[in-house]
C-alpha positions, 0 to 999 in steps of 0.5 A: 452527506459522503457517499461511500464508495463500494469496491467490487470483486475487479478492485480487489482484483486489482489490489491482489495484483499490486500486492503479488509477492515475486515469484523465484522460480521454485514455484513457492510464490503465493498463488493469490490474497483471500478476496475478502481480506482485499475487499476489507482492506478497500473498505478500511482505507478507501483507494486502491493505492491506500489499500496497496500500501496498508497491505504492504507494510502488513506483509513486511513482516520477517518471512524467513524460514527453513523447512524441514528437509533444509531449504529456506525461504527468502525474507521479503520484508524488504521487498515489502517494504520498497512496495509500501515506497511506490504506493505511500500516499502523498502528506504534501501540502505547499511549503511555506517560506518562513518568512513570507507572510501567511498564504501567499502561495495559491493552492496551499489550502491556508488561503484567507478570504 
């Protein structure tokens, strides 16, 4: 049976801070994520760092725009999406030479009994 880990409110603290959006200065940054969307987030994808990086590629979407007295806000779908980098899981496994024979390389999870 898998037990299921349960996140608190210090891991969705920790999420909000890896998904804190840069601040410009003006005063316009985000002050923080709803809690219950982190913790939802945490449940979906089960780490924090899977977690950080489904949230990134949800925020890398086109942010700019301009207000009615003129002044525009960046787009941070780039910066969004350099973030989503830094917290993609790994998919490795060993590369196999393609002509060695099948499991010769310890740890690649193939091997045969």
């Amino acid at each position: 049976m898998e037990v299921k880990k349960v996140f608190d409110s210090a891991d969705a603290a920790a999420l909000g801070l890896l998904l804190k959006p840069p601040e410009y200065g003006c005063g316009c940054a985000n002050e923080g994520y709803d809690e219950s969307w982190l913790l939802r987030l945490l449940e979906q994808y089960g780490s924090i760092q899977a977690a950080a990086y489904a949230g990134c590629i949800m925020l890398a979407e086109d942010s700019a725009c301009r207000l009615a007295d003129g002044t525009t806000l960046p787009d941070l779908q780039a910066y969004w999406l350099r973030m989503a980098k830094l917290y993609r899981p790994s998919g490795g496994r060993c590369v196999q030479r393609a002509d060695a024979p099948p499991c010769e390389v310890r740890g690649c999870g193939d091997e045969q009994a």
